[in-house]
Phi, psi and omega in degrees: 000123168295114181345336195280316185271357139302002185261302206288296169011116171283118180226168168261016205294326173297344167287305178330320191281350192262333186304303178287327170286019160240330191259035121320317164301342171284342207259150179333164188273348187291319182290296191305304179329289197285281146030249171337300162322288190286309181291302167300310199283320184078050194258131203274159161353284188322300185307292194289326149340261180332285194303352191223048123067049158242158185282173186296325201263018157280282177340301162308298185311341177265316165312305201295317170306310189286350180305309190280012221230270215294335180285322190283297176302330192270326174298324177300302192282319188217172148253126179277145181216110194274173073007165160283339173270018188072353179289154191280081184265013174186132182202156181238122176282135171316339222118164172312130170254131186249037214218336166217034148060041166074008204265335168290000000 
């Protein structure tokens, strides 16, 4: 499949993400930074080292961590019905989540 037409693909990644933009707030503050940093800020490793005076391979580990923080919560919270690309193309919430304020 050509790439253009995997972008046109109806997926949910984008409800998800606002889902995952409230429960950044559950997660530690070391995590939540870097995160933050990287995802929002669009800030490289490096950068993000430096600024919050920690090594590049922290900065990953902590990215990589709150990614597996927010994957944990969000399974805790709904069922997924993935794609072969990994997109979110359907979901049920479990019940009340109280980790994304219902945003799911």
């Amino acid at each position: 499949m050509i790439e253009d037409e995997i972008d046109d693909i109806d997926n949910m990644n984008d409800d998800i993400s606002k889902c995952i933009s409230n429960m950044i707030f559950t997660l530690p503050d070391k995590y939540q930074n870097v995160y933050d940093l990287y995802e929002n800020k669009e800030m490289k490793h490096k950068e993000i080292a430096e600024s919050l005076d920690i090594s590049v391979s922290t900065s990953k580990v902590r990215l990589k961590r709150a990614k597996d923080m927010f994957k944990e919560k969000l399974l805790q919270c709904c069922n997924f019905e993935v794609d072969k690309y990994g997109n979110i193309i359907n979901y049920h919430a479990k019940g009340k989540c109280d980790d994304c304020n219902g945003k799911c």
